[in-house]
C-alpha positions in Angstrom: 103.5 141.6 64.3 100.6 138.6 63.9 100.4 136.2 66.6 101.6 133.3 63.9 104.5 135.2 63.2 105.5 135.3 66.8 104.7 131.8 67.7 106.8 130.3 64.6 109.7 133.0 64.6 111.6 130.9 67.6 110.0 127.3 67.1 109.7 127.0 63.5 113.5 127.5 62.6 114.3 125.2 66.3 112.6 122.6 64.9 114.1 122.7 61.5 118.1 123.1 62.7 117.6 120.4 65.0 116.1 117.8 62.4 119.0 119.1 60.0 121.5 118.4 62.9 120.2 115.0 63.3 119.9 114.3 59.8 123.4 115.0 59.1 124.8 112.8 62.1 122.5 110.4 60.9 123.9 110.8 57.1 127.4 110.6 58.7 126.6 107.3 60.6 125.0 105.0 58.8 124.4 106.1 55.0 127.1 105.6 52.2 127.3 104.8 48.1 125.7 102.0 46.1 128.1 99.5 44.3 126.5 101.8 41.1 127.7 105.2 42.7 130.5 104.1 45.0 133.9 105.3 43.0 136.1 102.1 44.1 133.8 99.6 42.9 134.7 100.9 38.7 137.7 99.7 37.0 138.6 100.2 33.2 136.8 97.4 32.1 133.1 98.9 33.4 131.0 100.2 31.0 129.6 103.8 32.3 126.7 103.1 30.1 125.6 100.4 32.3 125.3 102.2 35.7 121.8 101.5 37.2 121.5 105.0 36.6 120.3 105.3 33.1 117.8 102.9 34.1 116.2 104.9 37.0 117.0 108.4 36.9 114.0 109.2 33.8 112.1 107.6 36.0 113.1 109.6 39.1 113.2 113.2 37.2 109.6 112.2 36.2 108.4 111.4 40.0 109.9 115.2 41.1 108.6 117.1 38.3 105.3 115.4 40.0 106.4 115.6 43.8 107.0 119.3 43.4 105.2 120.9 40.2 102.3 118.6 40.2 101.4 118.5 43.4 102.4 122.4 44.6 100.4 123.6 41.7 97.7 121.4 42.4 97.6 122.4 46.1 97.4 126.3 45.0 93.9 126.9 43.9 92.5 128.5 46.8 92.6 132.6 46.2 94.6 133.7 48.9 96.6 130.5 49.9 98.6 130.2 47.0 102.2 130.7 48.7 100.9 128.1 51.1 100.2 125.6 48.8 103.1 125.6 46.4 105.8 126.2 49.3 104.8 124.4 52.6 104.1 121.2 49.8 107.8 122.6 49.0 108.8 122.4 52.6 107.6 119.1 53.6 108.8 117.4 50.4 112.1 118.2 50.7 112.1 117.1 54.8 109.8 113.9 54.0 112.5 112.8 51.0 115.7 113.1 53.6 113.5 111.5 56.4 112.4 109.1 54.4 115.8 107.9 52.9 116.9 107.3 56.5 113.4 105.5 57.8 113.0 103.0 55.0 116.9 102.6 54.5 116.5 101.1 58.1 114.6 98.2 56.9 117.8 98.0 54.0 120.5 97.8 55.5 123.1 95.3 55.0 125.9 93.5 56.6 128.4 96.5 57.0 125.3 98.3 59.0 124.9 101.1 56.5 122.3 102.1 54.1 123.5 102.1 50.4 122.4 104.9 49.0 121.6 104.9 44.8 118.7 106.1 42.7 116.1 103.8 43.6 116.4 105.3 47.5 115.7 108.0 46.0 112.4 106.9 44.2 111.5 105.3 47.3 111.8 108.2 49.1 109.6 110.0 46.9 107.1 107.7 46.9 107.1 108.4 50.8 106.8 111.6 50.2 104.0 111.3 48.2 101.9 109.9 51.1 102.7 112.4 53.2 101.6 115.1 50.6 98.2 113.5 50.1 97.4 113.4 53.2 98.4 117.4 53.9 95.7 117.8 51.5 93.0 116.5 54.1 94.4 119.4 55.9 94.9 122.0 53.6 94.4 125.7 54.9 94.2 124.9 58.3 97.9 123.6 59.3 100.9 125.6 60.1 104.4 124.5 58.9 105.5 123.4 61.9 102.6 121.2 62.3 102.9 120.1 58.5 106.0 119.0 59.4 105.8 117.2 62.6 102.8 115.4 60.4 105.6 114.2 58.2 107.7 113.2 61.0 105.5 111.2 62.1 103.6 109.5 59.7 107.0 108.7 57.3 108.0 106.0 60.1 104.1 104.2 60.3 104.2 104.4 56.5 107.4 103.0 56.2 106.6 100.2 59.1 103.5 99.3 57.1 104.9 99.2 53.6 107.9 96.7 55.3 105.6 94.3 57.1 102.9 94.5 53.9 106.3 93.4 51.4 108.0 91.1 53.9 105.4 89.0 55.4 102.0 89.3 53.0 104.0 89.9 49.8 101.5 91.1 47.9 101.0 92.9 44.2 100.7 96.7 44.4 103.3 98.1 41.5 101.0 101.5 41.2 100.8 101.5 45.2 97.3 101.4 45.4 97.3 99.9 49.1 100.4 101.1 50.4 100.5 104.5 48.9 97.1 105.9 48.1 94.6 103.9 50.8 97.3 104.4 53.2 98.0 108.1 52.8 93.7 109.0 51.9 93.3 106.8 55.6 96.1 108.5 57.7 94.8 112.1 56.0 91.5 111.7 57.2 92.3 110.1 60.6 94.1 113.7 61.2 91.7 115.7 59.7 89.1 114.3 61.8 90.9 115.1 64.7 91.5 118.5 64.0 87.9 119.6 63.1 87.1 122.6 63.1 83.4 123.4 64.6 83.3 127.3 63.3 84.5 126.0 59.7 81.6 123.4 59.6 79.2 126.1 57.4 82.4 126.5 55.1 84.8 129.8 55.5 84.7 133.6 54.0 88.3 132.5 52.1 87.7 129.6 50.9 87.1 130.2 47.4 89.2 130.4 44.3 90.1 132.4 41.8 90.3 132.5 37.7 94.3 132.6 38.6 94.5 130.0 41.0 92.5 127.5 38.9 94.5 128.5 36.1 97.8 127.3 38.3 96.1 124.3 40.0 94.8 123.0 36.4 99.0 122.9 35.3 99.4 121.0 38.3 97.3 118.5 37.3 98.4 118.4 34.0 101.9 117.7 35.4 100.4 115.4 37.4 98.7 113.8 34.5 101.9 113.4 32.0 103.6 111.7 34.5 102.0 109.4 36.6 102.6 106.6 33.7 106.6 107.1 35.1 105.0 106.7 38.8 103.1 103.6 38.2 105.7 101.5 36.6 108.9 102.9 38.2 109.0 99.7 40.2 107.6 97.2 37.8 110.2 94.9 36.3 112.1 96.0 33.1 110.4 95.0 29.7 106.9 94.0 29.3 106.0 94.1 32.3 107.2 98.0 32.7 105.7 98.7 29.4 102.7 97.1 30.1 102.2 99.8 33.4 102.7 102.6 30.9 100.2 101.8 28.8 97.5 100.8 31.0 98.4 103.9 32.7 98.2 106.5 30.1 94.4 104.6 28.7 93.5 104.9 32.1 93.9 108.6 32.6 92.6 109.2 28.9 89.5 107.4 30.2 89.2 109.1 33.1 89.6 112.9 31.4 86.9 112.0 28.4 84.7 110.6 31.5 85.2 113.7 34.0 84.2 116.4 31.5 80.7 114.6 30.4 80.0 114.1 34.4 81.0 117.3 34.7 78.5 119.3 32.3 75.8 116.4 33.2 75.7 116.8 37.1 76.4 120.7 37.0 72.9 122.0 36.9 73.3 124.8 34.3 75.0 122.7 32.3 78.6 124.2 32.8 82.0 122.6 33.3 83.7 122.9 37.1 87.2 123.4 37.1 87.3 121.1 40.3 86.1 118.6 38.5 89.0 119.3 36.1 91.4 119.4 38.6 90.7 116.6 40.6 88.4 114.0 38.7 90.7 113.6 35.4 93.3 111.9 37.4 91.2 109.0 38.9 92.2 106.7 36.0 95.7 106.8 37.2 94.6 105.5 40.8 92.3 102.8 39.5 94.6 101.2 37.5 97.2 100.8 40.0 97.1 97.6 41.5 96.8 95.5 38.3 98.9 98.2 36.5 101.6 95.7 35.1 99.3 92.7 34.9 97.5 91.6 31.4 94.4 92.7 32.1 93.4 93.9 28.8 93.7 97.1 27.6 89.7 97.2 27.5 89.8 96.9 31.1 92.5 99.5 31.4 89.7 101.8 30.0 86.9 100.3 32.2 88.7 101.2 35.5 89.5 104.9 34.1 86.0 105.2 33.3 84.6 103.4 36.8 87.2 105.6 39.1 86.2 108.8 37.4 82.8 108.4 38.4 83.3 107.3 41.9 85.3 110.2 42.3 82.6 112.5 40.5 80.2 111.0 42.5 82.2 111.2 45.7 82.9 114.8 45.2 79.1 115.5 44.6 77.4 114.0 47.5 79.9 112.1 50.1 82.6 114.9 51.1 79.3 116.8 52.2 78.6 114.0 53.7 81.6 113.3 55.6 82.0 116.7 56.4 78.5 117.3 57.6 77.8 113.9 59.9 81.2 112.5 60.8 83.6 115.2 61.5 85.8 114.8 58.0 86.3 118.3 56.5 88.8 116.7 53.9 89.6 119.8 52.1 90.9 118.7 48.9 88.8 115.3 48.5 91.5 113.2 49.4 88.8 110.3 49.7 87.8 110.5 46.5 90.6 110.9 44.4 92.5 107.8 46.6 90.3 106.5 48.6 87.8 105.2 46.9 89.4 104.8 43.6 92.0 103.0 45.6 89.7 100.6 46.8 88.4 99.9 43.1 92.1 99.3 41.9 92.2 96.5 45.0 89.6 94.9 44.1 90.3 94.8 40.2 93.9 93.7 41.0 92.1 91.0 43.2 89.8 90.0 40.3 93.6 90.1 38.0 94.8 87.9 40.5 92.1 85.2 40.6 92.7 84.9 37.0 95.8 85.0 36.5 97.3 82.0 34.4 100.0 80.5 32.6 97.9 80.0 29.4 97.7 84.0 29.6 101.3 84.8 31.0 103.2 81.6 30.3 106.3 81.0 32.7 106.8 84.6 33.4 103.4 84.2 35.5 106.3 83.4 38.4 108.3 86.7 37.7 105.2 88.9 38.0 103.1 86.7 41.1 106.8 85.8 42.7 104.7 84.2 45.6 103.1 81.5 43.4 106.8 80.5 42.2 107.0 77.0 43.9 109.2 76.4 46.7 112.6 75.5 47.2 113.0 71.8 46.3 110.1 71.4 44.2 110.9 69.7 40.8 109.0 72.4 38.8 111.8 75.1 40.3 114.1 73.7 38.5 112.0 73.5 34.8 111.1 76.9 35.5 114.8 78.3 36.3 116.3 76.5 33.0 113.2 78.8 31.0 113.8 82.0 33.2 117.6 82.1 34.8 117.7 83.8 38.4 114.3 82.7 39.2 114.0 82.6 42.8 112.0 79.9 45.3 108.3 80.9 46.0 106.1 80.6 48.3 104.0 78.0 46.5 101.2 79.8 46.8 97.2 79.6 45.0 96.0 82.4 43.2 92.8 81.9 45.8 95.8 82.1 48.6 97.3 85.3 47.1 94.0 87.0 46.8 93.1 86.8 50.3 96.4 88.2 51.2 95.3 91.1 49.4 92.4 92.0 51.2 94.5 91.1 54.4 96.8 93.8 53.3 94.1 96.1 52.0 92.2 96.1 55.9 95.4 96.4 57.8 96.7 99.0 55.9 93.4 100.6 56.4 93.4 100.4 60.4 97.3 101.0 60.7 96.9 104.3 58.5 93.1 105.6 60.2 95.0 104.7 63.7 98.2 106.2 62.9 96.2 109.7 61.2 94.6 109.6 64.9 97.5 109.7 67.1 99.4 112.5 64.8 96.1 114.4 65.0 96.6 114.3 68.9 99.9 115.6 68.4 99.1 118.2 65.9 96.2 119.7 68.3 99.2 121.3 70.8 99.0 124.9 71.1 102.5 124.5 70.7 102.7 123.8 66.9 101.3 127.3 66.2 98.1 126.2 64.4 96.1 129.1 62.5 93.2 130.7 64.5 89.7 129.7 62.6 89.8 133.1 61.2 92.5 133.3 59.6 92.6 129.8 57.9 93.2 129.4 54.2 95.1 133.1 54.3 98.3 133.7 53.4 98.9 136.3 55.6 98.8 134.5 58.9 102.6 133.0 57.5 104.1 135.2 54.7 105.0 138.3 53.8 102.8 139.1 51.2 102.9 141.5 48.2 101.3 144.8 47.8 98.6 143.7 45.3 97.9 141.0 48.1 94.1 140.5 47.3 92.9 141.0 51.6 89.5 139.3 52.3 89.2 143.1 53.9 89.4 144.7 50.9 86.9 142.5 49.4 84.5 142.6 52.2 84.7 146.2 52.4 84.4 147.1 48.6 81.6 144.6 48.7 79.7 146.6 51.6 80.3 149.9 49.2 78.8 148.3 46.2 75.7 147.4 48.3 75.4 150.7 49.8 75.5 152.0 46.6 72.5 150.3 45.4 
């Protein structure tokens, strides 16, 4: 028997029972139906047709196809860590969504004391999840379950902190979660990863490589990724133009990006050739970079300059600064979590920053006050009450200047920064226990150390040794 079967036979299936204990006394206490799925709250005279449902669930069956094809393909191109790809990003989705439901329905819950569950928990909870999954790919290869998931456990509560003091107090714009869901996840990532480095993997490692199979699956999870991040971007957006707006921007975004990545590609390869990586990874940067203005009327021009401008800071990242990182600060960020949402991320801040500044209602006309909510003016302000008899339900702003809103945004930007890189640090301190039955150096990116593989299990033995033949050979 392996030592990593031993150390996770008793504390791996511990750890999940108790959290599934919890969870359901949890459930039990304090989590019950939405008007739109609570069965008292119908009568004969509701019309099925307009439960909140048919509204969000596309939107919902888009993020999972995303949460669990997407990125469990994408996570699956190393050559012998394919089961741990696809099923520990299996693993910690399913735990982050039920945690997550629970944490951020804390911050929702209403005078009865209990968290209304409907559809757009749901989303929410996904979107959670999706931090938590970025970030795993900072530690790809090197983790075990159990320490995946005490990662989760911990970082769905700072994320969930963050994203309620971000909304509450600095109300900013961020409908493609540039801030709260891709700089925060990229910052936490690498806080852990740097605290778990790995001296002995510094020169690289024997199993890291891929293969024409895994590439094959890791390109369909970017594909999935790909079709549907237009549904992740404007999810939350408001209904109409503002929604459809998102989806557009989104999708020339992403086309930008992919046209982009395959001429960096062949230009920076130096015989010329395409890199599945860059495939795989690089395509996808238009969706990041047009996040934070997603649902703003930027242009559709502009849609196309951010794909274009993300795509090669993320080619350009990949190329020279994950070296980098690895190589003088302690970052082995296995799947270039930096580049793909960290630096795109900061792009789409400072576009939507630049959206912000000139943002206008000769361009927007009154719905400018729908879209920036916190330049509405305030309660008792004459202009209120123009703007309510143009757009009904229109609620009191906070009065504020686009010049006001902007610096909000960077104020978010930085603290999300330092509460995610802190955060990252202390759940790295926690992963390092011996307890949490980590993989030994040796045995990292191998699906062995966890699984019971099949017989046609391609061993790094078997390679090594047929390779020794072939040169005795000759």
């Amino acid at each position: 028997m392996k030592p990593g079967t031993t150390g996770l036979r008793v504390k791996l299936p511990t750890f999940v029972l108790i959290a599934q204990v919890v969870f359901v006394g949890l459930y039990a206490a304090f989590v019950t139906y939405d008007d739109q799925s609570d069965a008292k709250f119908q009568t004969n005279e509701s019309n099925s047709m307009d439960n909140a449902v048919y509204k969000d669930y596309p939107f919902f069956a888009d993020i999972q196809v995303m949460i669990f094809l997407g990125f469990g393909c994408l996570l699956a191109f190393f050559r012998l860590y394919g089961f741990g790809g696809m099923v520990f990003n299996f693993l910690v989705a399913t735990f982050s969504i039920q945690w997550a439901i629970l944490v951020q329905g804390y911050f929702q819950f209403s005078h009865d004391g209990k968290i209304h569950l409907g559809v757009m928990n749901l989303i929410n909870a996904e979107f959670a999840c999706a931090v938590v999954l970025i970030s795993f790919g900072a530690v790809l290869g090197k983790t075990s379950p159990l320490q995946l998931l005490v990662m989760a456990l911990l970082e769905v509560p700072i994320f969930a902190v963050t994203e309620w003091a971000v909304l509450e107090y600095l109300r900013i714009n961020d409908a493609g979660g540039s801030i709260l869901i891709h700089i925060f996840a990229c910052y936490f990532g690498l806080g852990v990863t740097f605290v778990l480095y790995r001296p002995a993997l510094k020169e690289g490692h024997v199993k890291e490589t891929t293969s024409y199979q895994s590439d094959m699956l890791s390109v369909m999870g970017t594909l999935f990724l790909w079709v549907f991040w237009p549904s992740f971007n404007s999810a939350l957006t408001l209904k109409g133009d503002d929604q459809h707006r998102a989806i557009i921007h989104t999708f020339i975004g992403l086309c930008a990006s992919t046209l982009t990545a395959f001429a960096l590609s062949a230009m920076l390869n130096k015989n010329g050739k395409l890199s599945m990586a860059d495939v795989q990874n690089v395509t996808l940067a238009g969706g990041v970079t047009v996040g934070a203005s997603v649902d703003m009327m930027i242009s559709p021009a502009a849609a196309y300059a951010l794909g274009m401008m993300g795509c090669t800071a993320c080619m350009i990242g990949y190329k020279y600064l994950s070296p980098l990182l690895a190589r003088r600060f302690r970052i082995q960020d296995q799947c270039g979590i930096h580049n793909l949402h960290g630096i795109t991320g900061l792009i789409s801040c400072a576009a939507g920053i630049c959206a912000i500044l000139t943002a206008g209602e000769d361009v927007y006309g009154p719905s400018l006050y729908e879209i920036f909510t916190h330049r509405a003016p305030v309660e008792g302000d004459p202009k209120l009450l123009d703007l309510q008899v143009l757009i009904p339900g229109l609620q009191p702003g906070l009065g504020r200047t686009a010049r006001e809103q902007a610096l909000f945004q960077v104020a978010a930007l930085f603290s999300t920064i330092v509460v995610s890189a802190l955060g990252g640090v202390l759940t790295g301190l926690v992963l390092k226990l011996p307890m949490l039955a980590p993989p030994s150096d040796d045995m990292c990116f191998d699906d062995d150390w966890f699984f019971e593989v099949p017989p046609d299990y391609d061993s790094p033995v078997k390679v090594q040794h047929s390779l020794s033949v072939e040169d005795s050979v000759v």
